[in-house]
C-alpha positions in Angstrom: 49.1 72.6 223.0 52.5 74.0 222.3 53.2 76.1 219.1 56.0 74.7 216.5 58.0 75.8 214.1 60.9 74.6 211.9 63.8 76.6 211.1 66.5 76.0 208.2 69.8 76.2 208.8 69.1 76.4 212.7 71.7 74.7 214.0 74.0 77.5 214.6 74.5 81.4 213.8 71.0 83.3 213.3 69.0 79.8 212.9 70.1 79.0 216.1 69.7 82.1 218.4 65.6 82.3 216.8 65.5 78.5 217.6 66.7 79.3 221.2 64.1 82.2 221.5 61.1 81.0 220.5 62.2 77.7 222.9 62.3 79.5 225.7 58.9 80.7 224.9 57.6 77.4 224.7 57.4 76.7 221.0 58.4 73.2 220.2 61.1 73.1 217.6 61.9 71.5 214.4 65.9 72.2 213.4 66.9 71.6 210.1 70.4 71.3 209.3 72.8 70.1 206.3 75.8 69.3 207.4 76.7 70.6 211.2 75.5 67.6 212.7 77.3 68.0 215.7 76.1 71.4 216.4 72.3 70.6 215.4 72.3 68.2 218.2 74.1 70.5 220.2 71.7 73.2 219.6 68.9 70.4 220.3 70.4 69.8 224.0 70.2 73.2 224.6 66.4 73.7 223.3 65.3 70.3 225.2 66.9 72.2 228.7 63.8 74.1 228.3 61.2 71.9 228.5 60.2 71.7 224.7 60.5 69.3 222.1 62.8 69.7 219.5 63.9 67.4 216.9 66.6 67.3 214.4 66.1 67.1 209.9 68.5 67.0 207.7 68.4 68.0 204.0 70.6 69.7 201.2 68.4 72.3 200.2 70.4 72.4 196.8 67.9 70.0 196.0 64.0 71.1 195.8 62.4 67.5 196.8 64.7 67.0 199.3 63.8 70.0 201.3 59.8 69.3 200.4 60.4 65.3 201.6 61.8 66.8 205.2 58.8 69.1 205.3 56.6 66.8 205.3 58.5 64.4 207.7 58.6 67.8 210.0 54.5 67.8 209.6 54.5 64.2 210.2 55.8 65.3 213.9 54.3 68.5 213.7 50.9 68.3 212.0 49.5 71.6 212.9 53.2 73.4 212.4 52.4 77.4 213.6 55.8 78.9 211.8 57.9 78.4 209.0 61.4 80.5 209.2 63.2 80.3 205.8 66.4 81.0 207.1 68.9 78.9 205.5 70.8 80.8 202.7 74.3 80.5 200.9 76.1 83.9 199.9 78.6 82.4 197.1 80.6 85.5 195.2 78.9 85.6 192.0 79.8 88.6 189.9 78.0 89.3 186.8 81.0 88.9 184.2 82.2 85.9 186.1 79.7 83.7 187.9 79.5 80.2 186.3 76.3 78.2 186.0 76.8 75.7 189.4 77.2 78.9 191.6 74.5 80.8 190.1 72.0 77.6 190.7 73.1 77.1 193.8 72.2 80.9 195.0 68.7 80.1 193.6 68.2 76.7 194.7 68.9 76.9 198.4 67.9 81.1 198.6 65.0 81.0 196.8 63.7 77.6 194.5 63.5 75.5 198.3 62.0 78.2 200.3 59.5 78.1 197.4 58.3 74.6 197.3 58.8 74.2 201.0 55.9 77.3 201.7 53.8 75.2 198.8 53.9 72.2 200.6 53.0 73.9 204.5 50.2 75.6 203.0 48.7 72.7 201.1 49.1 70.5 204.3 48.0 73.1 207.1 45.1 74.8 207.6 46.6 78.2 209.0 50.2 79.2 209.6 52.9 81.7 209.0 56.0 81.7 206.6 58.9 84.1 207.7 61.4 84.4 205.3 65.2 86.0 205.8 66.1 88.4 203.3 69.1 90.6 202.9 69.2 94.5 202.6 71.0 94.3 199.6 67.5 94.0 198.2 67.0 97.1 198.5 70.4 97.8 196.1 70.5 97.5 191.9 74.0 97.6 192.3 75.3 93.9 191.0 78.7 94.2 192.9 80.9 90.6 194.1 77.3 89.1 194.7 75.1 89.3 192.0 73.1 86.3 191.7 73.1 85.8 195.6 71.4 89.3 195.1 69.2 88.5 192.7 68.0 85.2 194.9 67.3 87.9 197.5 65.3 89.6 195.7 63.2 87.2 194.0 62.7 86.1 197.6 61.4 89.3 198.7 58.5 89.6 195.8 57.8 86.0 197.0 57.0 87.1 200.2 54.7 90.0 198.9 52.8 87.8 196.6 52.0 85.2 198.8 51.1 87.5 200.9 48.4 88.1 198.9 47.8 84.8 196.9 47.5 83.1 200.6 45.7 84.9 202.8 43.5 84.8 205.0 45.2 81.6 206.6 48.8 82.3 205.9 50.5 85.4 206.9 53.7 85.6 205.1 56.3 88.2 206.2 60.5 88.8 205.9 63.7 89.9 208.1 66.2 92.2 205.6 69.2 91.8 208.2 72.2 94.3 207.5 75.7 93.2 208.6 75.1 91.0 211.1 77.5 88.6 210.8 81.1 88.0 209.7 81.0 86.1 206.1 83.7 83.1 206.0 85.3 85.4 203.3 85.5 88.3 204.4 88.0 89.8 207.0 87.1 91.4 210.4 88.1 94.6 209.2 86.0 94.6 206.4 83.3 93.6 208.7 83.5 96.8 210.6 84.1 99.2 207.3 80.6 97.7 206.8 79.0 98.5 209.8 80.6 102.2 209.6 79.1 102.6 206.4 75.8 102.3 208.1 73.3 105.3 209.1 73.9 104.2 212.7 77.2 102.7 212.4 76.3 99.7 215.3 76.7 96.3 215.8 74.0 94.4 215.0 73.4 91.7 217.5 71.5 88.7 216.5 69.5 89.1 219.0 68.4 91.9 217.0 67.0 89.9 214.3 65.1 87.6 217.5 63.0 90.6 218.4 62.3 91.4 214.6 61.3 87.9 214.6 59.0 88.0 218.2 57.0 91.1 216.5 56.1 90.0 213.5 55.0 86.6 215.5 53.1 88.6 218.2 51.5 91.0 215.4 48.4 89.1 214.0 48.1 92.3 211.7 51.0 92.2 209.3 51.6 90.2 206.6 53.7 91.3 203.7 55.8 93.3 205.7 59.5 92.9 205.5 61.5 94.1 208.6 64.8 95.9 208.0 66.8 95.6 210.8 70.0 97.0 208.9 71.0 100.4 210.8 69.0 102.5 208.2 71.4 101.0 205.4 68.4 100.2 203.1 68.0 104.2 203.0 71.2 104.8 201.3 
C-alpha cells in the first residue's frame, strides 16, 4: 500500500517541490492550498504523471476549524496518512512598536495555532505517523527586527515540535526544517535577497531542493524525532 502525506501550502514554491519528491517516490499525495487554485491543480497534473494519487483541499488556515475540518476530509481519503508537512506559513512585517492586532493573529493563526490543532487531530485519528513542521532560522535569533511576531510564531513552533516530541511518542515522530534564505519574499528586492545570502557562513544559494533532501532524511531516519534540521548555510551559528 502506498504511503501519503498532506502538505500545506503545496501548491507551489517549497510545498510543491516536497510534493513533487515524495511523488516520485511513490507516496500518494494530499495538496492543500488557499487560494492558487490554478497552480494546485497544476501541481496535481504533474504529481498524477507519476503514477500516484494526489488530490487537492482547500482551506484558509487563518481559521483553526477550517484547517482541522480539511484534515479530516484528507483522512477520509487517506485513513492511515504516513506524514504531515506543516509547511504553509505567512511572513507579514510585524515590528514590535508597530504591528497591529490582525497582523499579529494572523502570524499565529496560520504559523503556529493551525499547525497545532491540525497535529491534534492526525494523532487522535491515526495510530502511527509523523508531523514535519517548517520552521525558520530566525529561531534561532532574539533579535525582534521588521518580523517580530512572524518570529515569535516561529518560535513557538519550534518548542511545539520538541514537546510533542515527547508528549507523543512512541507512535508519532515529530521533527522540523529551519530553512535560511531560500526564497525571495514578495517584499523584498533581489538585491536584498543576495546581501542575505552573503551574510551567510557559506554565502550559497540555497536550492529548494535542499530543503527536499532535509525532508527525505528525516523521513528515511526512523531514529529522530525532535530534531530540527537547519539547512541555512551555518546562519543559525551567527
Amino acid at each position: 500500500m502506498a504511503k501519503s502525506v498532506l502538505i500545506t501550502g503545496g501548491a507551489k514554491r517549497l510545498g510543491k517541490e516536497m510534493a513533487l519528491s515524495l511523488a516520485q517516490k511513490g507516496w500518494d499525495v494530499a495538496l492543500h492550498f488557499r487560494n492558487s487554485e490554478s497552480d494546485a491543480e497544476t501541481t496535481r497534473q504533474r504529481i498524477e504523471k507519476t503514477g500516484v494519487v494526489c488530490r487537492l483541499f482547500q482551506a484558509n488556515l487563518e481559521r483553526a476549524h477550517e484547517a482541522v475540518d480539511m484534515l479530516r476530509k484528507v483522512l477520509k481519503e487517506f485513513p492511515e496518512l504516513d506524514l504531515l508537512v506543516n509547511n504553509a506559513s505567512v511572513f507579514d512585517e510585524s515590528p514590535l512598536a508597530t504591528v497591529d492586532e490582525e497582523v499579529f493573529d494572523r502570524q499565529f493563526d496560520v504559523n503556529f495555532k493551525s499547525p497545532f490543532f491540525m497535529t491534534q487531530q492526525y494523532t487522535k485519528n491515526c495510530l502511527s505517523g509523523h508531523v514535519v513542521n517548517i520552521l525558520d532560522t530566525k529561531i534561532q535569533s532574539n533579535r525582534a527586527g521588521r518580523f517580530t511576531a512572524y518570529n515569535l510564531s516561529k518560535k513557538a513552533l519550534m518548542h511545539l515540535t520538541q514537546m510533542s516530541a515527547i508528549d507523543l511518542a512512541p507512535r508519532f515522530r515529530v521533527n522540523a526544517i529551519a530553512p535560511g534564505p531560500v526564497l525571495k519574499a514578495s517584499h523584498a528586492s533581489e538585491e536584498e535577497f543576495q546581501i542575505r545570502i552573503q551574510q551567510t557562513p557559506l554565502k550559497l544559494e540555497i536550492p529548494g531542493s535542499s530543503i527536499v533532501s532535509a525532508l527525505n532524511y528525516l523521513i528515511e531516519n526512523p531514529n529522530l524525532t525532535g530534531e530540527i534540521l537547519y539547512c541555512d548555510n551555518g546562519s543559525h551559528l551567527n
